[in-house]
N, C-alpha and C positions, 0 to 999 in steps of 0.2 A: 504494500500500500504506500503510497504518495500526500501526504499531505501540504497543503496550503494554509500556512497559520497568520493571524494578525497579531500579536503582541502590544500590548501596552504599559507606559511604566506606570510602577505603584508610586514611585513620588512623583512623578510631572506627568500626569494623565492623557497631559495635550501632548504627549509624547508617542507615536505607534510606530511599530517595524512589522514586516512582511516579510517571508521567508517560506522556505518550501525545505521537505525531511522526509525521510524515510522513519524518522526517530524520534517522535513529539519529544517525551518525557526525557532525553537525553541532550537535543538540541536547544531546549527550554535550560538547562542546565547549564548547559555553553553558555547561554545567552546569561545566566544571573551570575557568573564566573567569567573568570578574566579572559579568557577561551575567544572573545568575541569584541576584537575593538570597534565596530562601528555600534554597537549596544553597549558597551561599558560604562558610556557617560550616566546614563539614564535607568543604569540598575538600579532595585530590581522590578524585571518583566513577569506580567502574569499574562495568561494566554485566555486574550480577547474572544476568539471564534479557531475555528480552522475548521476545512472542509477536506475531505476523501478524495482520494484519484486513484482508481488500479490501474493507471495507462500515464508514465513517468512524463511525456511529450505534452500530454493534456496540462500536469499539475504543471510543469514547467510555463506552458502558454500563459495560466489564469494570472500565477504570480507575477508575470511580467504583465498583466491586462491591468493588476493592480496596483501599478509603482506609475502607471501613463493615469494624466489627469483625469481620465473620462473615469479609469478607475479607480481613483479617488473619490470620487465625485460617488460613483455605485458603494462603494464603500463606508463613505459617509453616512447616506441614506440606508444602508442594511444593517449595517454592524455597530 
């Protein structure tokens, strides 16, 4: 399985990251550990949403649909 996660920090809320795993509960890890400098400022992450993919190219597409403004934008309004 593939997953598509949104992340947010616990102390600066207006804070999200986006990323894509094979490994929720291990990558979440990375992310609240020094493992991850573009998250380190804004440790610690708790995990907003994330969605399923059993098709690696699929999850790959959404996360990238979701760093481009329009999916910001869907993002906003769902999540």
């Amino acid at each position: 399985m593939y997953y598509v996660y949104i992340l947010q920090s616990i102390n600066t809320p207006e804070h999200f990251y986006t990323g894509s795993t094979t490994n929720l509960n291990k990558r979440l890890e990375e992310h609240n550990s020094d493992k991850s400098t573009h998250t380190n400022k804004f440790k610690p992450w708790q995990i907003r949403t994330y969605i399923t993919f059993d098709n690696k190219e699929r999850a790959e597409k959404f996360e990238t649909y979701l760093k481009i403004s329009s999916g910001r934008a869907f993002m906003t309004k769902r999540f």
